[in-house]
C-alpha positions in Angstrom: 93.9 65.5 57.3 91.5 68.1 58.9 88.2 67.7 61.2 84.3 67.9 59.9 84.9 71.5 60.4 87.7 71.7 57.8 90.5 72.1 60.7 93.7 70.6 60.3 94.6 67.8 62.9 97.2 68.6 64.5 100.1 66.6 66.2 99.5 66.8 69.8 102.6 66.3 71.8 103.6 66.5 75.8 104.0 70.0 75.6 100.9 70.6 73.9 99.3 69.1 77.4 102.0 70.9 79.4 100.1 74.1 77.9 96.7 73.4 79.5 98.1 72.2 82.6 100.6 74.5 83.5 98.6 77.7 81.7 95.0 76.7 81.7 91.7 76.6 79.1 92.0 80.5 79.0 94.0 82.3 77.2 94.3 86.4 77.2 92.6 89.5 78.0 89.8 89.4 75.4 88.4 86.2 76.9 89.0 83.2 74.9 90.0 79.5 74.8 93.2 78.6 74.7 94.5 76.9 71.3 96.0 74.0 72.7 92.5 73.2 74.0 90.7 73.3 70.7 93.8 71.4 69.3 93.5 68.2 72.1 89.4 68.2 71.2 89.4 67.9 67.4 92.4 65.6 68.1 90.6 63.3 70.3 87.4 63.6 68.3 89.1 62.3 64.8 90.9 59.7 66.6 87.8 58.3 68.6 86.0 58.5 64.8 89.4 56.7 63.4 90.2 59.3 61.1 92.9 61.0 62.8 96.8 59.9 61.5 99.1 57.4 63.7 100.9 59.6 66.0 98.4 61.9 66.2 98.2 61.9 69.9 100.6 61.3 72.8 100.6 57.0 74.9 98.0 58.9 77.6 95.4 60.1 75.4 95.6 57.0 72.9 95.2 55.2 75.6 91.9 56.8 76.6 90.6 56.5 72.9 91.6 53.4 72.3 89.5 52.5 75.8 86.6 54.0 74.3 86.6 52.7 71.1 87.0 48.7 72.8 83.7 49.4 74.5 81.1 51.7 72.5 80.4 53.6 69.1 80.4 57.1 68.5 78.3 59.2 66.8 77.7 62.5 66.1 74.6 64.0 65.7 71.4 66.4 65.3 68.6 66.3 67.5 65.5 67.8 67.2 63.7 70.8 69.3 60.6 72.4 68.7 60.4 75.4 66.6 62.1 73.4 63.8 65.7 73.8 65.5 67.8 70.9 66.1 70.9 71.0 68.4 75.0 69.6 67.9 75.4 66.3 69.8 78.4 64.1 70.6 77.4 60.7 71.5 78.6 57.8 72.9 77.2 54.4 72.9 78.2 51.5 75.3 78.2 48.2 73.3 77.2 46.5 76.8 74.4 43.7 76.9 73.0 45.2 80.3 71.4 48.6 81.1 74.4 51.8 81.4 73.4 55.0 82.9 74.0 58.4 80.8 75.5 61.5 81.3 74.1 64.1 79.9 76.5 67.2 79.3 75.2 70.9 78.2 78.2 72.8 76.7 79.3 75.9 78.7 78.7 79.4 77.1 81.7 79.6 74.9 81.6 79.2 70.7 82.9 76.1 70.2 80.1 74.6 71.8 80.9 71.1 73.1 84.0 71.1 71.4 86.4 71.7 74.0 85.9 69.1 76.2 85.9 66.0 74.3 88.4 64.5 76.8 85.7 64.7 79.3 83.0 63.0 77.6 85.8 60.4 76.7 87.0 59.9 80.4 82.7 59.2 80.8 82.8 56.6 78.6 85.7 54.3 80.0 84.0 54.6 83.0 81.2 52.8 81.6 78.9 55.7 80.8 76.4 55.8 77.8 77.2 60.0 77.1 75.5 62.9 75.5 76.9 66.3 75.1 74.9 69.0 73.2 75.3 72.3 72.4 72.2 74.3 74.1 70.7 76.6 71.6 72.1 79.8 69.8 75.3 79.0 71.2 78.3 78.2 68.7 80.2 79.6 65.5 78.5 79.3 62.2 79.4 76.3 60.3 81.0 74.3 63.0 79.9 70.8 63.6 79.4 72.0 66.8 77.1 74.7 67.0 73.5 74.8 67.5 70.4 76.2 65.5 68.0 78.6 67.3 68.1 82.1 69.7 70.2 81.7 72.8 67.6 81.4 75.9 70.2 82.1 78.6 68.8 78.6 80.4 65.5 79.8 79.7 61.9 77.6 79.5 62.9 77.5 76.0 66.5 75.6 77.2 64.5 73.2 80.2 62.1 71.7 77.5 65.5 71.7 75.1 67.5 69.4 78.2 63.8 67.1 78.4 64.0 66.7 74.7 67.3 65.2 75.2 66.2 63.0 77.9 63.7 61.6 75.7 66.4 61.3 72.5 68.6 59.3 74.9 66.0 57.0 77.0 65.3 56.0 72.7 68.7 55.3 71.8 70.2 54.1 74.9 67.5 52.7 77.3 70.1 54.0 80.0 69.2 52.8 83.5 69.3 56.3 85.3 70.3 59.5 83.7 72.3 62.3 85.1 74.0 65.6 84.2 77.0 66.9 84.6 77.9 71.0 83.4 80.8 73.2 83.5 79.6 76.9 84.0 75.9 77.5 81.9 76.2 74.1 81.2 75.9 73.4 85.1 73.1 75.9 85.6 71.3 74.2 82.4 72.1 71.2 84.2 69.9 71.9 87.9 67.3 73.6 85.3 66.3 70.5 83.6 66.5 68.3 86.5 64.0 70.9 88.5 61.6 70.9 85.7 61.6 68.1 83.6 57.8 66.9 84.0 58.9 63.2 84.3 61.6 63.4 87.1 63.8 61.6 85.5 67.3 63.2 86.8 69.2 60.8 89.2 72.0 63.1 90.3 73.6 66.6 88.7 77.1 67.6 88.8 77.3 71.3 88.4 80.7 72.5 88.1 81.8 76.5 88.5 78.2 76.7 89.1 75.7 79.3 89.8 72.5 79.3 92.3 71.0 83.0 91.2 71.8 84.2 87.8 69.9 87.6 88.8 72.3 88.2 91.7 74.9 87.5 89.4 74.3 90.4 87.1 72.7 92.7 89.7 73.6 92.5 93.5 74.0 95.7 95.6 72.4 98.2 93.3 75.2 97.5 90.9 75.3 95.7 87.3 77.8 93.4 86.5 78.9 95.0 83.5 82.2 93.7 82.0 81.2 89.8 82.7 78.0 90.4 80.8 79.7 92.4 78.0 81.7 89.5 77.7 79.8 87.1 77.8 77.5 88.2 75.0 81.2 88.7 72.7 81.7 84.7 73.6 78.6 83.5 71.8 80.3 82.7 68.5 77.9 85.3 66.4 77.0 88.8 66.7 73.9 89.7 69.1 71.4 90.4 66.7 72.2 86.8 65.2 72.3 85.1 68.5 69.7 86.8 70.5 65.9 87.5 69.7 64.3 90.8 70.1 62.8 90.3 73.8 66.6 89.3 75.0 68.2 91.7 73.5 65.7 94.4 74.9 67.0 92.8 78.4 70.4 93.2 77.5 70.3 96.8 76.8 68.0 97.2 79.9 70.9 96.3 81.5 73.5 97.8 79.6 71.3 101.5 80.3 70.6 100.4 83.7 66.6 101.1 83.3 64.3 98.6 84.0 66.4 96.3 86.4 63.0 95.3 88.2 62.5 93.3 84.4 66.1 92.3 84.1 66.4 91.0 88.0 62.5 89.0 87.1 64.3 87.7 83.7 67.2 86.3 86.0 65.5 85.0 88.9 63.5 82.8 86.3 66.4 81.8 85.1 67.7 80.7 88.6 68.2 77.5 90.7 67.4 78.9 93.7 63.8 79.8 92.0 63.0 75.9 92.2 65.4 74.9 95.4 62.0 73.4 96.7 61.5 71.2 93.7 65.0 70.0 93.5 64.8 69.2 97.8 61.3 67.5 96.9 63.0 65.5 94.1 65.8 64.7 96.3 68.3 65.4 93.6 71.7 64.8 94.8 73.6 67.5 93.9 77.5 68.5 93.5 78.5 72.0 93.5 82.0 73.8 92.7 82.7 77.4 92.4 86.0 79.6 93.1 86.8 82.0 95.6 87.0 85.1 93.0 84.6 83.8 90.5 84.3 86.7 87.5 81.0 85.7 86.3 79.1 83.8 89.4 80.6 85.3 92.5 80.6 82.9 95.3 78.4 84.1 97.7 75.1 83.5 96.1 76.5 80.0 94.8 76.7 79.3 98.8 73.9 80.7 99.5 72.0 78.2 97.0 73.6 75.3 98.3 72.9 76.0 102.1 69.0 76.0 101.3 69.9 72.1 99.4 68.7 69.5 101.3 69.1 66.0 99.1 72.0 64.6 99.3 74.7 67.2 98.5 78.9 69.1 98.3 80.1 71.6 97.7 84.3 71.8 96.9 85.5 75.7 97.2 88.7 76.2 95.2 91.4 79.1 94.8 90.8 81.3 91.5 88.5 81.9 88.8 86.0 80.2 86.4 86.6 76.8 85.3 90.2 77.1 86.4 90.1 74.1 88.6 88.0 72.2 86.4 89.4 72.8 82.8 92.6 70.4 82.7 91.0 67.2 83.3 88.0 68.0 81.5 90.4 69.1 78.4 92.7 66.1 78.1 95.2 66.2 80.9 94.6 62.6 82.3 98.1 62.9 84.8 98.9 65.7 87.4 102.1 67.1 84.8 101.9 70.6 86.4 101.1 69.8 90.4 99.8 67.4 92.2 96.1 68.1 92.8 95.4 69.6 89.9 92.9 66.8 88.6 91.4 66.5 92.3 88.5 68.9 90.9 87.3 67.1 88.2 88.0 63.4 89.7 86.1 64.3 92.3 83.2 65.2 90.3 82.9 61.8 88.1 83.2 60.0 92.0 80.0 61.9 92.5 78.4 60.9 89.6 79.7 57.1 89.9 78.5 56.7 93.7 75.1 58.2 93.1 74.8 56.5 88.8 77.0 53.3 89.0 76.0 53.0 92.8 79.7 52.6 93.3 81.0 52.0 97.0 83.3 55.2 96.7 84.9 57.3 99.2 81.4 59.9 98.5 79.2 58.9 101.8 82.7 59.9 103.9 83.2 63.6 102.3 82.1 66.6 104.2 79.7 68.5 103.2 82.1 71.5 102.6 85.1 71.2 101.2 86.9 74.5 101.6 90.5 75.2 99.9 92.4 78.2 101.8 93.7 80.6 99.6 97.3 80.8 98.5 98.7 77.9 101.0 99.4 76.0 98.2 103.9 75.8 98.0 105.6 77.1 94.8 108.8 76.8 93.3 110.2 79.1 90.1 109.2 77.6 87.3 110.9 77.6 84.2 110.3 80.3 81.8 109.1 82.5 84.6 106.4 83.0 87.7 105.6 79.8 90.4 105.0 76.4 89.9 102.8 74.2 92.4 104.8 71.8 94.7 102.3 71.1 97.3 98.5 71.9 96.8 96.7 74.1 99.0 95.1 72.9 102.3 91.3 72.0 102.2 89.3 72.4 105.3 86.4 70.0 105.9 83.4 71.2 107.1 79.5 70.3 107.8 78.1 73.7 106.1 79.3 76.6 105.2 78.2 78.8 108.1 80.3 76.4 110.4 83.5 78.4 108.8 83.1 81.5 110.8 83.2 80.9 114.5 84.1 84.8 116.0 83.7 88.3 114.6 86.1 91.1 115.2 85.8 94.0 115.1 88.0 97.1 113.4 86.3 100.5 113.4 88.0 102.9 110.6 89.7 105.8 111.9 90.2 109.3 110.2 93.6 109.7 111.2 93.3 113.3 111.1 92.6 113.4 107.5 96.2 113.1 106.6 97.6 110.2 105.0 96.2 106.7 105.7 93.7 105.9 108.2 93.8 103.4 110.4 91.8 99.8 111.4 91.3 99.7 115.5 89.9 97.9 118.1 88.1 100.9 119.3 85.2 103.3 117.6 86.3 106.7 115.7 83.9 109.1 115.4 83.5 112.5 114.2 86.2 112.6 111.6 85.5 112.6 107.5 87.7 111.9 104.5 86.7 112.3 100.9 88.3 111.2 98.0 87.3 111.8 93.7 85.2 109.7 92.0 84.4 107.4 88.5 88.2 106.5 88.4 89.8 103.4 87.4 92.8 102.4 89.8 95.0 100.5 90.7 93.2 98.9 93.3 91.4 96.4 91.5 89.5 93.4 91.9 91.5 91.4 88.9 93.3 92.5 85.9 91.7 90.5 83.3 88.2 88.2 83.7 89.2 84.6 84.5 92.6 85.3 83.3 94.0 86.6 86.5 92.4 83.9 88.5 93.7 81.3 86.3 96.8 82.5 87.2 95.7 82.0 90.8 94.6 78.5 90.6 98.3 77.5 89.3 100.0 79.3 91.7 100.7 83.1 90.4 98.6 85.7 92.6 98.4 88.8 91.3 100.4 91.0 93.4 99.9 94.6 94.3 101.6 97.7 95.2 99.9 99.3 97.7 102.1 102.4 97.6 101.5 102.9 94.4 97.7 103.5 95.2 95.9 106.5 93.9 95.0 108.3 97.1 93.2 111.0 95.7 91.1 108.5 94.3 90.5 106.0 96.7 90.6 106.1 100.5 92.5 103.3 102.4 93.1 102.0 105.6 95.2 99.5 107.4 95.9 97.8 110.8 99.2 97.8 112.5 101.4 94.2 112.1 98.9 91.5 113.7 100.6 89.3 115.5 99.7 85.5 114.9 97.8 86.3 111.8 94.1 85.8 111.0 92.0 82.9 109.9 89.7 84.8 107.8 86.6 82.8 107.5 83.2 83.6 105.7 81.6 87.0 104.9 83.2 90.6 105.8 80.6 93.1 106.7 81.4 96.9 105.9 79.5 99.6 107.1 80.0 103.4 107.0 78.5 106.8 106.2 78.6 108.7 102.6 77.9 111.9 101.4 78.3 113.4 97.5 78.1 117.1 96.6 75.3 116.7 93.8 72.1 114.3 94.4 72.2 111.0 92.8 73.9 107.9 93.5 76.9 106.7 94.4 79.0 103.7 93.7 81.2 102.2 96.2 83.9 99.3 96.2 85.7 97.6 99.0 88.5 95.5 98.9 90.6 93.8 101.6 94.0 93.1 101.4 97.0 90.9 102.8 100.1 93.4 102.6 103.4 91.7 103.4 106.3 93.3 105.7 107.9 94.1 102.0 105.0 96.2 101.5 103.1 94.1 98.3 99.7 92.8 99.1 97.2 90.3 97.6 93.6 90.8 97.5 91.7 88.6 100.0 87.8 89.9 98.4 85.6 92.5 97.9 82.4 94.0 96.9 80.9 96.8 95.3 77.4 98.9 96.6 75.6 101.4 95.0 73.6 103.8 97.1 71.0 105.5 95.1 68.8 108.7 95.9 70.9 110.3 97.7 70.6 113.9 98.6 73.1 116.3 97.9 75.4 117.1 100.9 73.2 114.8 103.2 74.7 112.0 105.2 73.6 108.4 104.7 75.1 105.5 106.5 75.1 102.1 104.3 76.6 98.7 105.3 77.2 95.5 102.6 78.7 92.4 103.1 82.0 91.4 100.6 82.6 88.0 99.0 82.9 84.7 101.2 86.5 83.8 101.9 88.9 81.4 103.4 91.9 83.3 103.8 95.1 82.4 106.2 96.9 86.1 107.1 100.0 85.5 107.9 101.6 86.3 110.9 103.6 89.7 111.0 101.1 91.1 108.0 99.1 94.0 108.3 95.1 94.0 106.8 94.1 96.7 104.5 90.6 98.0 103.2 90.2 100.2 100.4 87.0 101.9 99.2 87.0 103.7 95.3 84.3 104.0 93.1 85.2 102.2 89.9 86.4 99.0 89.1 86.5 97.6 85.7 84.2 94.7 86.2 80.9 97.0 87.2 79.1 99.9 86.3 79.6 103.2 87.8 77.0 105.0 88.9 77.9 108.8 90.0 78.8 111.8 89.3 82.6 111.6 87.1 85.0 113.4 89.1 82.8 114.5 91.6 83.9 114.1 95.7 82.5 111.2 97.8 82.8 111.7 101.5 83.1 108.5 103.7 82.9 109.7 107.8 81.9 107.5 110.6 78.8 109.6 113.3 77.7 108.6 116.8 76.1 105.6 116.8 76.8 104.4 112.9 80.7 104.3 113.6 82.1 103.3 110.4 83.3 99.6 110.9 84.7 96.2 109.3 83.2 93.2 111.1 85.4 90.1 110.1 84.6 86.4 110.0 87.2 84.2 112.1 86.9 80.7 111.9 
């Protein structure tokens, strides 16, 4: 037996969900779904057509078919757009006598389109959802069932009048009594897009899950371009770019790929952005849910919070530890119990709550949440699992809070010392001036932000940190400093600001990343966040002091561990901009003493 797509149907057993849930929805370096994923969807979506053999799926997931196929009729399905392109649909009817509300669901960027997470749409539907998923244009393999016709419009114009279209195709077929959208990643970005700009306000509530507020920012903050999450990105489309692109994007993409125009490709972004229309969605009133991750790959976190501070209707925003979808993917893939650690379906059951209080007008737990749900990184207990690495026994503590800004409650100070120029320097309490310390530049190292996009903060989420070796840092290219053992720790809370002074030998620009680290008495460290900056126009041999602020965090240093900050020029996720192998010169003058301001809370 094999899917519309020709796929076989394969048997899915425990394990097969003990795969997603222990390991995730990603799977390897070269960013890509994991197979036990795509085996789960076509599963469910055979079964939930009745094609798919007894014993086809495990008691959990028959179970949630066989709830869907009590109450409503599935269908899948084509629907016209202008320009003569229609997009993939996955519909689901409630056979109910009185008015349901839909939820609409834009597939995330990947090339299965809404494939993957059938088990989502199903979980919907037994909640008494009318549902719609769609792929958005462009996006999707040739010849799946799946895929859509048309040029991808990175939730473009092109994709808002696309997501009113739908409206339209649903208020016809299913007469729902409010409509409402829910979006994992571009989905979630279509999602707030539509709801901002369709001409009928007809969007009751939007659930945007590993979300992001300024797709310009995204791909551009600091002077430096996001390079590897954009290279990926366009290899994740399910085509090649000249297929899936037309000629005005692809001129943007090689903008940025050159790093010319970036006034065009930063006005093509903030277009594309929810914080462009923050006004229309507070004048709306659109309740809105937000999730994102502390080391987020493709939206960083900052400007996700930032865009949620300036909401006004009703609103949340849940914080979690690691990367893109990570916290979302299990239950929105088919694991319906916790089979890996408890809390690891709190993400997405938290997200159909939203929906169900402000849709179903359900008397949830929703009014009582905080506004803020922030998860502290790494407090989660672990146990060896089997096989290898940790496996969650206890989740990770979440701290409530009425905004974000309400994290950080002190600064501290640490002003980075010279140290003589040999060796390390040091973090102190008290301003250094006068020394300098240069290091070679447009190196990799070993100080790096994460090995692998989303992979290594997968890993995160289920309780594997990457660790690192400080000692084993490349001094000569990279500079790093550290304080003494801090006695009682630090509750690190909200946005690190760096400043200090830079010099190169020829005139041009120079990039600049900062990390901060936890390092344990045994000398390995985690990475708590970072940033990069690029200062550009500089003249050759002439001082220039910069400052930046790093990634938001919520990070508990323990007691006994020392804080680190190190400052290259190169990571793998940005373009570097400088001079290859040339010397970069960090020093702290009189009056611009080179310090670390960080958030307490």
């Amino acid at each position: 037996m094999t899917t519309a797509d020709g796929e076989p149907i394969a048997s899915i057993t425990d394990a097969t969900l003990a795969d997603i849930a222990g390991n995730g929805i990603w799977r390897g370096a070269s960013l890509d779904i994991n197979p036990s994923v795509l085996a789960v969807a076509r599963a469910l979506l055979a079964a939930v057509q009745g094609t798919a053999p007894a014993g086809t799926l495990p008691e959990e997931l028959q179970e949630l078919v066989a709830g869907v196929r009590r109450r409503a009729e599935v269908t899948l399905q084509r629907v016209p757009m202008a320009e003569a392109v229609s997009l993939s649909a996955f519909a689901i009817k409630q056979n109910a006598s009185e008015p349901r509300p839909v939820v609409i669901v834009p597939a995330g960027w990947n090339p299965y389109g809404w494939l993957p997470f059938m088990a989502g749409y199903l979980s919907l539907a037994v909640r008494g959802y009318h549902v719609l998923a769609y792929t958005p244009r462009g996006i999707g393999k040739p010849g799946l069932v799946s895929t859509s016709e048309g040029f991808i419009d990175v939730a473009g114009p092109v994709d808002w009048a696309d997501g009113s279209k739908v409206i339209d195709h649903v208020q016809a077929q299913f007469a729902p009594s409010k409509v409402g959208f829910m979006g994992v990643s571009y989905g979630s970005g279509i999602s707030q897009l539509v709801a901002a700009h369709d001409r009928k306000d007809r969007v009751a509530a939007v659930a945007a899950l590993s979300t992001w507020g300024n797709l310009a920012t995204s791909l551009y903050d600091n002077g430096t371009r996001h390079e590897e999450a954009v290279r990926k990105l366009i290899e994740f489309t399910g085509g090649a770019e000249e297929e899936k692109f037309d000629e005005k994007t692809r001129r943007i993409l090689q903008d940025f790929r050159d790093g010319r125009n970036m006034e065009g490709v930063v006005a093509w972004g903030t277009e594309r952005s929810p914080e462009t229309y923050v006004d229309i969605t507070n004048a709306r009133g659109i309740p809105t849910f937000y999730s994102n991750t502390w080391h987020e790959s493709l939206f960083p976190v900052g400007e996700a919070i930032a865009v949620f501070e300036k909401l006004t209707p009703p609103k949340h925003l849940n914080l979690w530890i690691g990367d893109h979808g990570a916290p979302e993917g299990a239950g929105i893939t088919g694991v319906l119990t916790g089979v890996a650690f408890p809390g690891l379906l709190t993400p997405t059951r938290e997200a159909y709550a939203w929906l169900d209080h402000h849709l179903l007008g359900e008397a949830n737990e929703v009014p009582d949440w905080p506004v803020v749900n922030s998860q502290v990184m790494f407090t989660y207990e672990t146990t060896p699992a089997v096989g290898g690495g940790r496996r969650i026994t206890a989740p990770a503590r979440r701290e409530p809070l009425p905004s974000w800004t309400d994290a950080t409650t002190a600064t501290e100070a640490w002003y980075l010392n010279g140290n003589g120029g040999n060796g390390d320097g040091t973090l102190s309490d008290k301003p250094s001036t006068g020394w300098s310390r240069d290091f070679t530049a447009g190196h990799e190292t070993s100080a790096t932000a994460m090995d692998d996009i989303m992979e290594t903060g997968q890993k995160e989420w289920f309780g594997n940190p990457k660790r690192y070796d400080p000692a084993g840092f490349e001094r000569t290219r990279m500079l790093v400093w550290s304080t003494e053992e801090l006695a009682g720790g630090r509750r690190i809370r909200g946005t690190a600001r760096l400043r200090l002074t830079v010099r190169i030998e020829e005139a041009g620009a120079a990039t600049l990343v900062a990390y901060l680290f936890d390092i344990a008495p045994d000398g390995s460290a985690r990475i708590i966040t970072h940033e990069p900056f690029t200062a550009t126009g500089l003249s050759a041999h002439t001082d220039r002091t910069v400052s930046w602020r790093l990634q938001p965090t919520a990070y508990d240093l323990p007691n006994g561990h020392r804080l680190a900050l190190v400052v290259n020029s190169r990571d793998k996720l940005y373009a570097f901009t400088g001079t290859q192998g040339g010397t970069t010169t960090i020093s702290s003058p009189i009056g611009e003493e080179a310090i670390l301001e960080l958030p307490l809370g």
